[in-house]
C-alpha positions as CSV (number, residue, x, y, z in Angstrom):
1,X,109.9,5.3,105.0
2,X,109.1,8.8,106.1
3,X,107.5,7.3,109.6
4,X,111.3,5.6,110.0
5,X,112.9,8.7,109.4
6,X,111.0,10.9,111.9
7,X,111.7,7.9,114.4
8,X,115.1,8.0,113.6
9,X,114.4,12.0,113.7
10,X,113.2,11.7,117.4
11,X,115.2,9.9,118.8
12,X,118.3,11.1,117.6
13,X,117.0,14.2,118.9
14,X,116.0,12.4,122.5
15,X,119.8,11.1,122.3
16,X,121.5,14.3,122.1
17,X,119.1,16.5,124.4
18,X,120.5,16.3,128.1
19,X,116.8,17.4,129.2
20,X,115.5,14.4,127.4
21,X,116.0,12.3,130.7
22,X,113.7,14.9,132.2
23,X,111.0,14.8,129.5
24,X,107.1,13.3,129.7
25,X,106.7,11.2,126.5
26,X,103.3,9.3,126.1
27,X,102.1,7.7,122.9
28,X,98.9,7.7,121.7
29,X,96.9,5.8,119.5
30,X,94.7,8.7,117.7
31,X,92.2,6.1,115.6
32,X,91.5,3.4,118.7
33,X,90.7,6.3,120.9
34,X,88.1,7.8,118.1
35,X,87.0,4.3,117.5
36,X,86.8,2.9,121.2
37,X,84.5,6.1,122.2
38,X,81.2,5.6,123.3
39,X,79.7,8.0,120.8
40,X,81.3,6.0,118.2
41,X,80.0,2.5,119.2
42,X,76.8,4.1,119.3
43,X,77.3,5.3,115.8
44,X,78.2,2.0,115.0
45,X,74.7,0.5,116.3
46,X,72.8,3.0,114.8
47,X,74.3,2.5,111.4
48,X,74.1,-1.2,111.4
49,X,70.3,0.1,111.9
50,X,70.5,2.9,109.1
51,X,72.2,0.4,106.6
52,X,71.0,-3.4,107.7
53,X,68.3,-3.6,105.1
54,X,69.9,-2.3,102.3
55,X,72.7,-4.5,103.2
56,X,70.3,-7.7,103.3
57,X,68.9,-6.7,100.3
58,X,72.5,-7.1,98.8
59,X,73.0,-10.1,100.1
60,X,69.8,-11.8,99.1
61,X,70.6,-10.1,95.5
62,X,73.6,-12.1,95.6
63,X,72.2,-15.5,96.7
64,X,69.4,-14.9,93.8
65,X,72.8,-14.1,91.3
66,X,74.3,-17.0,92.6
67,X,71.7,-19.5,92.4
68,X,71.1,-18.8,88.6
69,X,74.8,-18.7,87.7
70,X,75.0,-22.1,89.6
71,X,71.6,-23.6,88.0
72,X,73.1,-22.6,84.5
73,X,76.7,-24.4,85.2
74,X,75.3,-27.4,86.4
75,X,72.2,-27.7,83.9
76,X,72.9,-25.4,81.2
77,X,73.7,-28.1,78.8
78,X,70.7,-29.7,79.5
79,X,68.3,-26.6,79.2
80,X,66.9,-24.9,75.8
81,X,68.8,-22.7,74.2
82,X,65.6,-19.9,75.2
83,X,65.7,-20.9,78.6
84,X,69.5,-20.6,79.1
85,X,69.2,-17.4,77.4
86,X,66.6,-15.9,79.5
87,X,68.7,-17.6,83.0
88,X,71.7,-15.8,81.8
89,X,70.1,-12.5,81.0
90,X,68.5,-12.5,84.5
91,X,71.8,-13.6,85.8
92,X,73.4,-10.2,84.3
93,X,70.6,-7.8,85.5
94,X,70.7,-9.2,89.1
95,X,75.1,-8.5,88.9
96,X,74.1,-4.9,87.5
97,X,71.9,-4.5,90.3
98,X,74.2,-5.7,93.0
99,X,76.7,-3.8,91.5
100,X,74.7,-0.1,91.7
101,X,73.1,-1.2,95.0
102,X,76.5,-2.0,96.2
103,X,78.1,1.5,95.2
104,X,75.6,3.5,96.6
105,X,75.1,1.8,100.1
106,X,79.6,2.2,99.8
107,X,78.5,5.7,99.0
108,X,76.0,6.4,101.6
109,X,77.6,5.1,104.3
110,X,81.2,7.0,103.2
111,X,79.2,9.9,103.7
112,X,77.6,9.1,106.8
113,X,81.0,8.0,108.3
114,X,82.3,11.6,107.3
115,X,79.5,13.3,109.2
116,X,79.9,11.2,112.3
117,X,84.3,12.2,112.2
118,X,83.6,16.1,111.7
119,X,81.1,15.5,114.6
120,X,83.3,13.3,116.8
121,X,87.0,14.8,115.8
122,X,86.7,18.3,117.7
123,X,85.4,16.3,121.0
124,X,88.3,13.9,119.9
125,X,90.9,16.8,119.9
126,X,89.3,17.9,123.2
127,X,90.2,15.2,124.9
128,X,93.4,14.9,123.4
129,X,94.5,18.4,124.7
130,X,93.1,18.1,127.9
131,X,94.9,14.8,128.9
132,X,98.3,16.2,127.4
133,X,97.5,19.3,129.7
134,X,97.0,17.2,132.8
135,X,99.5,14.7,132.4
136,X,102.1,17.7,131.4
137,X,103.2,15.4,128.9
138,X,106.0,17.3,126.5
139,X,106.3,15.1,124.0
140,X,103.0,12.7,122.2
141,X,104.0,10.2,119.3
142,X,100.9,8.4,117.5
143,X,101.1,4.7,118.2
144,X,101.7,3.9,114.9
145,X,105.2,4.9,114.2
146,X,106.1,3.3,117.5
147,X,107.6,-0.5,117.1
148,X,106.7,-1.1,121.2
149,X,105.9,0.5,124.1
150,X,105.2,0.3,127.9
151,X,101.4,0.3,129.3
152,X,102.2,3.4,131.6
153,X,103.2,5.5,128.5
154,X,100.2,4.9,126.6
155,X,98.1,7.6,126.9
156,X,94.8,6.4,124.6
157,X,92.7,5.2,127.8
158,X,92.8,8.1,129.2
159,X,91.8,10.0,125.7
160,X,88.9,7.5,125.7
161,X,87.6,8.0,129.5
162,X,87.9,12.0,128.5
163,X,86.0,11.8,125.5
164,X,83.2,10.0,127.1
165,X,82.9,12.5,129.5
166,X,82.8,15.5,127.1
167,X,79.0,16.2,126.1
């Protein structure tokens, strides 16, 4: 609702202003061009590096849970009452485990991602600033409160080239 309203805002405002016919308006979209930037694909590889083995060790924790949950539906009937017992315990204690394993990778990466934005979002503003500057844009709207809008107005490829550059 508040996005509509500061659309409506704008272009009431664009409607009214003679100058507006005379105005540089680009949009921009902020998260694609922190996403799309080299330094975070290679965050992204080096993560999946970082965080790959504790994430197969979840998954294989799961296929271990899963097995035993299915071996007791299908045979649990069937089975002494000390064996189902002992398949449902170990069922519980492998869910526990996936469960803590699971909130700390969540946690670990959360905080890994926060490092890697307060690194990236200064280059991020950079770039940002620099391509407004050049283009001499006067007015940027983030791509998201935008419904559609031309190629040539879209500033975010040029955000990503810039950010590349910046060292």
């Amino acid at each position: 609702m508040r996005k509509l309203t500061q659309l409506i805002l704008i272009t009431a405002t664009m409607i009214a202003t003679p100058a507006f016919a005379e105005m540089k308006i680009a949009v921009l979209n902020y998260q694609m061009a922190l996403l799309e930037s080299d330094a975070a694909k290679k965050y992204a590889v080096d993560a999946e590096k970082k965080f790959g083995p504790q994430l197969n060790k979840l998954k294989a924790l799961e296929g271990d849970a899963k097995r035993i949950q299915d071996t007791v539906a299908k045979a649990g009937q069937k089975m002494q009452d000390a064996e189902r017992e002992r398949l449902e315990l170990e069922f519980k204690q492998k869910a526990r485990d996936f469960q803590f394993q699971s909130k700390e990778l969540n946690e670990a990466k959360a905080a890994s991602d926060r490092d890697m934005l307060k690194q990236l979002k200064p280059k991020l503003d950079q770039a940002v600033e620099e391509v407004i500057k050049k283009g001499n844009y006067d007015l940027v709207v983030e791509r998201g409160s935008i419904v559609d809008v031309k190629p040539q107005f879209d500033i975010t490829r040029q955000v990503i080239e810039r950010m590349n550059q910046l060292r």
